[in-house]
DRENLUM-515585 format. One record per residue (C-alpha): residue number from 1; residue in one letter; x, y, z. Coordinates in steps of 0.05 Angstrom, whole numbers. Example, Ala and Ser with C-alpha at 12.3 -4.5 7.8 and 13.67 -1.06 7.14 Angstrom:
REM DRENLUM-515585
<1, "a", <246, -90, 156>>;
<2, "s", <273, -21, 143>>;
//
This chain:
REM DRENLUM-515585
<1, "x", <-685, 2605, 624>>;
<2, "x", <-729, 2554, 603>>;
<3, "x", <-760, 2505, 649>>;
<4, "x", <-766, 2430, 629>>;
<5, "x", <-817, 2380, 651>>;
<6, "x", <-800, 2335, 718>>;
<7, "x", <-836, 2285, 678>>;
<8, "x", <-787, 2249, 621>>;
<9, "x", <-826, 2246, 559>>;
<10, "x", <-858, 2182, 533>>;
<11, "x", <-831, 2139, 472>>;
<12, "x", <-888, 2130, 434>>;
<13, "x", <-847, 2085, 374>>;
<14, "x", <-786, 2055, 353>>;
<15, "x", <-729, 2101, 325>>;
<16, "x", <-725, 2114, 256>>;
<17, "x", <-661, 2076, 250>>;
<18, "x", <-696, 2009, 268>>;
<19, "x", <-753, 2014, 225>>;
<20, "x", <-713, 2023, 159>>;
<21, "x", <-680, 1957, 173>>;
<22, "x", <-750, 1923, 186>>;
<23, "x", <-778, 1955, 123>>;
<24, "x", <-714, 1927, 84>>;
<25, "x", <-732, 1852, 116>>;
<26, "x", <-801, 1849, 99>>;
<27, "x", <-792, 1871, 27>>;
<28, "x", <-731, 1822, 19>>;
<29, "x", <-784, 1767, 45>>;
<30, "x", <-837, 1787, 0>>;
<31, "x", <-781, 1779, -62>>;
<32, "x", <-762, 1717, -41>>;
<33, "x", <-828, 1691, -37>>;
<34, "x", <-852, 1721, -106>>;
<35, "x", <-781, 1679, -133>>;
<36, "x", <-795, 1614, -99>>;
<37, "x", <-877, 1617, -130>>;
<38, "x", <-845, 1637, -201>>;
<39, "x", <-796, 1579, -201>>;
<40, "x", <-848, 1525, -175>>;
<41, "x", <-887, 1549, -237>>;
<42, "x", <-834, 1544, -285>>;
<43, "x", <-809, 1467, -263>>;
<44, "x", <-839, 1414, -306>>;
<45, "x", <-879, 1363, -292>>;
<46, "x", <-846, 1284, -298>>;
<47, "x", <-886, 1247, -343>>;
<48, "x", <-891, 1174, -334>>;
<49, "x", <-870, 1135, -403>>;
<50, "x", <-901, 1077, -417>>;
<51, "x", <-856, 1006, -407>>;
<52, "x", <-845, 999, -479>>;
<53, "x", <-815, 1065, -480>>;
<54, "x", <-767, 1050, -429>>;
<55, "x", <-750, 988, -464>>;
<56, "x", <-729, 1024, -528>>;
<57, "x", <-703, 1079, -502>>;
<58, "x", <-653, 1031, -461>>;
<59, "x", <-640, 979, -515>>;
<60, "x", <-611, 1046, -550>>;
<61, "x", <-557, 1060, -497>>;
<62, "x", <-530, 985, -503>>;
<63, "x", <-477, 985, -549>>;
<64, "x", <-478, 946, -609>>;
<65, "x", <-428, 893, -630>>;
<66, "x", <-416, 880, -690>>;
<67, "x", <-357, 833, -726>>;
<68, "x", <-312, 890, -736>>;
<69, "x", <-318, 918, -671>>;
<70, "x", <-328, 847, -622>>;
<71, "x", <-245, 854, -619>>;
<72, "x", <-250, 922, -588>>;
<73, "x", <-311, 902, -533>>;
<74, "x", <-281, 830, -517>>;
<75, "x", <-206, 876, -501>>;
<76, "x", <-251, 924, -457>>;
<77, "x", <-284, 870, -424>>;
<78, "x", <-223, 831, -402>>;
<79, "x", <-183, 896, -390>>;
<80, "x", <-244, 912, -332>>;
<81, "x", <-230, 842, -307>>;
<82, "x", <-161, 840, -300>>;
<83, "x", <-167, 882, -239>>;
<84, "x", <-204, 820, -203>>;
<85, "x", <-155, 756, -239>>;
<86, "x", <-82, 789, -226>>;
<87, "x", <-98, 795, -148>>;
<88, "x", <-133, 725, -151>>;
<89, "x", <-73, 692, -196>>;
<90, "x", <-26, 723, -150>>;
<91, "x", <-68, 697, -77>>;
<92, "x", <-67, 630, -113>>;
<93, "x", <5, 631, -133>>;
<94, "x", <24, 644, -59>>;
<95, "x", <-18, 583, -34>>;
<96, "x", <7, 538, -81>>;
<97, "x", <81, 558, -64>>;
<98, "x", <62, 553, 14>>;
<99, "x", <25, 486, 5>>;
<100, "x", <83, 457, -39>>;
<101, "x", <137, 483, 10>>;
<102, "x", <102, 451, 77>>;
<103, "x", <95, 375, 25>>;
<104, "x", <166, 375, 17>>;
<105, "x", <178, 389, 90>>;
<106, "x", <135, 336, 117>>;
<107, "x", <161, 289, 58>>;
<108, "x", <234, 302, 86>>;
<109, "x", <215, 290, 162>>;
<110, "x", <180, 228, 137>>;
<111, "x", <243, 199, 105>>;
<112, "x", <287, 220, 158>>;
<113, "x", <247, 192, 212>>;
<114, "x", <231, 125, 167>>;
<115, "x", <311, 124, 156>>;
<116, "x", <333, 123, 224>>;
<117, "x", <286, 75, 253>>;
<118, "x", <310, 28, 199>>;
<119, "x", <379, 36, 191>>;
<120, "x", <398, 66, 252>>;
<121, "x", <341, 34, 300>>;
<122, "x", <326, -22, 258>>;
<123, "x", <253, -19, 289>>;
<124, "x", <206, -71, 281>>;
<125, "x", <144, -34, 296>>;
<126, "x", <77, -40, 259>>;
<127, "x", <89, 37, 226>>;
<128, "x", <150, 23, 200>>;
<129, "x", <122, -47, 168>>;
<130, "x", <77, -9, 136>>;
<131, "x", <115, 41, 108>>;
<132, "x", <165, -12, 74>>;
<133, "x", <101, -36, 52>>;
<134, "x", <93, 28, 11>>;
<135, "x", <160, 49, -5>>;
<136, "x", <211, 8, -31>>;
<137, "x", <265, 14, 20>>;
<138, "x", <323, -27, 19>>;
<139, "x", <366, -73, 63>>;
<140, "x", <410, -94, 15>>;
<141, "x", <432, -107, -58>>;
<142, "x", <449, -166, -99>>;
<143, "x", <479, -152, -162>>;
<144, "x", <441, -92, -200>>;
<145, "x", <375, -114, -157>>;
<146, "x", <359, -84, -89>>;
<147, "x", <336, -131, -30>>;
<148, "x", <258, -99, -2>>;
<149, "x", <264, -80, 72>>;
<150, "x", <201, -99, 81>>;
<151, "x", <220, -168, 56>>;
<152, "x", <264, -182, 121>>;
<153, "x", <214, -146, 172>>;
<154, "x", <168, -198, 144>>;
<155, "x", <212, -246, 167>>;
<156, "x", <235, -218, 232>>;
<157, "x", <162, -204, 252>>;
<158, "x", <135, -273, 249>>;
<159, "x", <195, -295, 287>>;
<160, "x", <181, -249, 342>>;
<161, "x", <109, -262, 337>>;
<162, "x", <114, -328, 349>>;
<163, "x", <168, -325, 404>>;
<164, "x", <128, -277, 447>>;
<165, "x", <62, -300, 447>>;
<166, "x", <68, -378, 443>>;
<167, "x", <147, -384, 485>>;
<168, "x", <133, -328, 531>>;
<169, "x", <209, -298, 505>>;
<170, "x", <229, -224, 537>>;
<171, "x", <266, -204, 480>>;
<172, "x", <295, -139, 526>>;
<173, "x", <324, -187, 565>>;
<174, "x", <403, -201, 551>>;
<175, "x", <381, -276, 529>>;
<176, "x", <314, -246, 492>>;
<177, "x", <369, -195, 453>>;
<178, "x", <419, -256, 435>>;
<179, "x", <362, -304, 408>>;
<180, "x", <325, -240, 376>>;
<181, "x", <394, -218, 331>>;
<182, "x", <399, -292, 309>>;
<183, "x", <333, -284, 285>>;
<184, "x", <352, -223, 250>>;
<185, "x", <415, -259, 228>>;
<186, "x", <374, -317, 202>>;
<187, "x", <321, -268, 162>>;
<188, "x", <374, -240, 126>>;
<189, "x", <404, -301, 100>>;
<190, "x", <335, -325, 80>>;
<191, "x", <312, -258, 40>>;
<192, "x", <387, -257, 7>>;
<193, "x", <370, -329, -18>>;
<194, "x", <309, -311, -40>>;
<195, "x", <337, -258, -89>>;
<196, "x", <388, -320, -107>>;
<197, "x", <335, -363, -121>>;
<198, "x", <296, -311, -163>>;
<199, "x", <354, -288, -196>>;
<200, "x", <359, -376, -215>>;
<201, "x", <287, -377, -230>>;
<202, "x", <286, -316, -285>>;
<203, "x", <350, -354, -320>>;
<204, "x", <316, -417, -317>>;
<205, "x", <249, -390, -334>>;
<206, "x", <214, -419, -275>>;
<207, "x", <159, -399, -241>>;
<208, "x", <103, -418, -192>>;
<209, "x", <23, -399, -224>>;
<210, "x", <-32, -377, -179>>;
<211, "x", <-69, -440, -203>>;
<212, "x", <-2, -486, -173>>;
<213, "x", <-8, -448, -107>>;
<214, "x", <-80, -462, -104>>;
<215, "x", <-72, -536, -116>>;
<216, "x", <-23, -540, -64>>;
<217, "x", <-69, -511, -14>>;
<218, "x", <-123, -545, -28>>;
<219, "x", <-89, -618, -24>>;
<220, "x", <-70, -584, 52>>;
<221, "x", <-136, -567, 67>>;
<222, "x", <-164, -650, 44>>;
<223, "x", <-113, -670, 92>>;
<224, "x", <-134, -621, 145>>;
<225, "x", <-72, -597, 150>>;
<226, "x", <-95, -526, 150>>;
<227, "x", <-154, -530, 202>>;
<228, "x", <-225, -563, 197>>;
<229, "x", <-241, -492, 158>>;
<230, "x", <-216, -428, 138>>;
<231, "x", <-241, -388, 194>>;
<232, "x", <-203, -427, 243>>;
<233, "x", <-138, -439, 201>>;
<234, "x", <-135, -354, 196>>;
<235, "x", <-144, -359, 271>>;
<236, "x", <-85, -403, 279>>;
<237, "x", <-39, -356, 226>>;
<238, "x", <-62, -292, 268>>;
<239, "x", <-45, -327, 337>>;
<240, "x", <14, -363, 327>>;
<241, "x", <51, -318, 266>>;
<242, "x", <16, -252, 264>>;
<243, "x", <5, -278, 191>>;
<244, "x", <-66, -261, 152>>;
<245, "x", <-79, -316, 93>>;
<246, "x", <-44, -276, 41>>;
<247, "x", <18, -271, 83>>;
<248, "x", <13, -349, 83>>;
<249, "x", <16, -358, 10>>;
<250, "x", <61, -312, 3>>;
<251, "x", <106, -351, 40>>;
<252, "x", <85, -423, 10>>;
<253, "x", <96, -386, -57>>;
<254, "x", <163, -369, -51>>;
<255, "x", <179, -440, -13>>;
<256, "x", <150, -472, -80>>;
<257, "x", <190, -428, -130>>;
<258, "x", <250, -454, -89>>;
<259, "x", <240, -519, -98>>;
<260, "x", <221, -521, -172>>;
<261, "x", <285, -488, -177>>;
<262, "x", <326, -541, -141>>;
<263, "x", <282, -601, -186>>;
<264, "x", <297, -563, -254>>;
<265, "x", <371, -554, -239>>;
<266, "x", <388, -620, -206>>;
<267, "x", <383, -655, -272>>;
<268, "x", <416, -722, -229>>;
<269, "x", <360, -733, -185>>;
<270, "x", <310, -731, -241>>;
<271, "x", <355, -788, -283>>;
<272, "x", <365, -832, -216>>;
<273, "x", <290, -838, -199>>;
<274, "x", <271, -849, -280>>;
<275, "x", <321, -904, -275>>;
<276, "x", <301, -935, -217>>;
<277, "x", <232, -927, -243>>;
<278, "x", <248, -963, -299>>;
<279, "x", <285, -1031, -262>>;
<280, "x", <211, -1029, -220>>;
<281, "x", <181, -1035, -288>>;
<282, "x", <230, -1095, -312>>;
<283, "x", <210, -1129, -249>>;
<284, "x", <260, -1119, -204>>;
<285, "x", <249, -1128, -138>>;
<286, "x", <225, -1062, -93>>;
<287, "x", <254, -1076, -26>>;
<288, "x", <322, -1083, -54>>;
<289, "x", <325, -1026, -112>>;
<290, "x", <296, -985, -39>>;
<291, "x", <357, -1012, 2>>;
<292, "x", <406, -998, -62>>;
<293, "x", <382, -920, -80>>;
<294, "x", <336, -888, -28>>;
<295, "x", <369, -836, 12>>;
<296, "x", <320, -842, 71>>;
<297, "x", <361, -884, 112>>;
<298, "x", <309, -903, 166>>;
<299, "x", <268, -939, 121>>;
<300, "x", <321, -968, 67>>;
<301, "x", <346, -1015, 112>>;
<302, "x", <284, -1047, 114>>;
<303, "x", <268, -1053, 43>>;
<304, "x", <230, -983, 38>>;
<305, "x", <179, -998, 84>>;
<306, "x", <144, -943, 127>>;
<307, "x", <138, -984, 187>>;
<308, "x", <67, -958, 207>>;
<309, "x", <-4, -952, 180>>;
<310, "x", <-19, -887, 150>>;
<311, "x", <-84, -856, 133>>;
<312, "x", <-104, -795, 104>>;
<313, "x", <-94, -745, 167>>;
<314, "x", <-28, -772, 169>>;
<315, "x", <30, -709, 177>>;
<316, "x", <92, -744, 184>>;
<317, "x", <86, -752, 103>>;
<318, "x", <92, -708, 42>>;
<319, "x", <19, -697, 27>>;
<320, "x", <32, -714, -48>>;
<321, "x", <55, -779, -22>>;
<322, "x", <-12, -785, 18>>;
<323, "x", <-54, -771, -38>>;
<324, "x", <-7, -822, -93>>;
<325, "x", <-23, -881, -37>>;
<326, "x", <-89, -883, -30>>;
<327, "x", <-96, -882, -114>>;
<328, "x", <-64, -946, -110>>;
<329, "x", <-85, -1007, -96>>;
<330, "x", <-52, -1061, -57>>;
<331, "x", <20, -1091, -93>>;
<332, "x", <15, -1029, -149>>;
<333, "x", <71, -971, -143>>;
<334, "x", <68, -903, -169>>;
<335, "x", <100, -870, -214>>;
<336, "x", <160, -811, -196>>;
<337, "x", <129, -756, -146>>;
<338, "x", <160, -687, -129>>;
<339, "x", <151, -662, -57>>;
<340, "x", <189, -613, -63>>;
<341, "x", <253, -636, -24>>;
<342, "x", <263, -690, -70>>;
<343, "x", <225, -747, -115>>;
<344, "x", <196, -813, -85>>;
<345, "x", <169, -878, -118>>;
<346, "x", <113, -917, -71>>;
<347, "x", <87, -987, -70>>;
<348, "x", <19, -1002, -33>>;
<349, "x", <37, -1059, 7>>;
<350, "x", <-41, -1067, 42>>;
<351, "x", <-98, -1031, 62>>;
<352, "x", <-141, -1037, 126>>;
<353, "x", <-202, -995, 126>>;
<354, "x", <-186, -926, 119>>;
<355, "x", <-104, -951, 130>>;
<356, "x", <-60, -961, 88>>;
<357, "x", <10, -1004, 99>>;
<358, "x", <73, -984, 46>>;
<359, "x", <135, -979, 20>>;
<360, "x", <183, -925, -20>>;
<361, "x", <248, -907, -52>>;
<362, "x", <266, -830, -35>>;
<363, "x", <315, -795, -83>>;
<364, "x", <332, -729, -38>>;
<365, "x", <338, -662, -76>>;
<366, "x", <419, -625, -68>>;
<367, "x", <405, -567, -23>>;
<368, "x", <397, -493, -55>>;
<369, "x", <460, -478, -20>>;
<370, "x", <485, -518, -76>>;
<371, "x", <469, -467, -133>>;
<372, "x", <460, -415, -83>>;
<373, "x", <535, -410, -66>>;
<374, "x", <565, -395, -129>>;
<375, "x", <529, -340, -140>>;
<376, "x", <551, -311, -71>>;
<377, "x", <625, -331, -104>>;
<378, "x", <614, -293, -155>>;
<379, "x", <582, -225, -135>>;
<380, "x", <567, -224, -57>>;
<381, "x", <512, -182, -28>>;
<382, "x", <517, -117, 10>>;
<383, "x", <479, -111, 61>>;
<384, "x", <460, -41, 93>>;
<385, "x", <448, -57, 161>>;
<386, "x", <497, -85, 212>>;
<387, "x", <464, -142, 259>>;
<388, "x", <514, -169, 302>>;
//
């Protein structure tokens, strides 16, 4: 029997097994490094072409148009924008519908609200003014033409204006309420005679110019019947009427038109003062033509005369009249002069300083009623509020 060693024999190196496989690694590494040194050879080297070059070589990828291909570039230029318009057109369509819907919305909450405060309501208030100032609302009709709602607020507002701030009325009081719908009552009798009278006045072919409205104001304003100056006469229109100066002629405008109706269609008047004009000419006696024909019966029964001296300041008298007496001098009379309500002849009778002492023969106007009130005959108006 053989005898082994106690001691186990040393390893002196790795097993065969083991250094195969590290063999196989080392010669895989050396291949792969002999590759990677062949293909860094073999890559070219970038050369750097001059600017020009560059230029030419990209000027040759740029397509050229010509005439008989521009129709096929334009189509493929528009076909790559459509991508960008259709979502745009569409965006924009959608806005325009939006925006258009909430207009008509707040258009039809506007003209609801607007049409029961004034028909329903009938507010007075300073909006609703001013949107009857903008659109053409009406109160009423006369014949084929419609009466402006803003046309009776005008009226009503000056009333109440007036009423509150210079008579202290409380027009939520039960009295305030009575006196305030005979106001209302009263404005629309006066804007329904108004479309009368300019209804007469288109017939008739009258009318009142700019220039006549400014020569009526300015005879006021000599006689200081409109203030010492134009600041404080639109003081006293803004305290006492809520009126600005426009408003003002605006309402002396449409008094004027009214009365050059009434003088062109009361033919009478016009042939009574030309006659008596004409006995004044052929010597007969003032005081006594004055007691015969003047319809201011106060003064007829003494011969015409005024009874007190009268100077230039002087409001008690048509200011036409004013301005006719002191042309005259003492013992002439004037000729025929239209106030308005009616057609006067005067006779200086003396003057004392800046006083004058006269006489006159008043020929009154008929009333607009008077051609007014056929008219209603004929074709009343409709009115489209109820004020009771």
């Amino acid at each position: 029997m053989k005898k082994f060693s106690k001691k186990a024999p040393i390893l002196s190196g790795k097993p065969k097994s083991a250094k195969r496989k590290t063999r196989q690694l080392k010669k895989h590494m050396r291949s792969a490094a002999a590759v990677s040194k062949n293909l860094v050879a073999k890559r070219p080297r970038l050369r750097r072409e001059k600017p020009e070059v560059v230029l030419e070589q990209a000027i040759e990828v740029v397509p050229r148009i010509t005439n008989e291909t521009v129709a096929e570039h334009r189509e493929e230029v528009l076909s790559s924008a459509r991508k960008y318009i259709y979502p745009l057109r569409h965006s924009s369509h959608r806005i325009v519908i939006i925006s258009v819907s909430l207009f008509a919305a707040v258009v039809i909450l506007f003209f609801s609200y607007c049409a029961l405060a004034l028909y329903k309501f009938q507010s007075t208030s300073g909006f609703i003014y001013d949107a009857t100032q903008v659109i053409p609302f009406p109160v009423g009709r006369v014949g084929s033409h419609f009466i402006s709602y803003e046309n009776y607020l005008f009226e009503v507002r000056h009333y109440i204006h007036y009423y509150q701030t210079q008579q202290q009325v409380n027009f939520n009081s039960r009295s305030g309420k009575q006196q305030l719908n005979q106001f209302r009552q009263q404005a629309i009798t006066e804007v329904v005679d108004n479309e009368y009278i300019d209804q007469l006045a288109r017939q008739n072919k009258v009318n009142v110019s700019d220039s006549q409205l400014d020569n009526e104001i300015t005879l006021l304003q000599q006689q200081n019947r409109l203030g010492s100056n134009n600041k404080v006469f639109a003081a006293v229109l803004k305290d006492f009427w809520g009126w600005s100066t426009s408003d003002f002629k605006r309402e002396l405008k449409q008094q004027m038109l009214s009365q050059a109706v009434v003088s062109k269609l009361d033919t009478s008047a016009h042939q009574k003062a030309q006659s008596i004009l004409d006995q004044i000419h052929t010597g007969s006696d003032f005081a006594s033509l004055a007691k015969q024909y003047s319809d201011d019966t106060p003064t007829s029964t003494n011969g015409g005369a005024y009874g007190f001296a009268i100077d230039r300041a002087n409001r008690d008298i048509a200011p036409q009249v004013v301005n006719a007496l002191f042309a005259l001098r003492p013992g002439q009379t004037s000729g025929i002069i239209n106030t308005g309500t009616g057609l006067e002849i005067v006779k200086v009778d003396s003057v004392s300083g800046g006083e004058v002492q006269a006489s006159h023969i008043f020929i009154a106007f008929n009333s607009a009623s008077t051609y007014i009130n056929p008219l209603k005959a004929k074709e009343g108006p409709h009115i489209y509020i109820h004020v009771v």
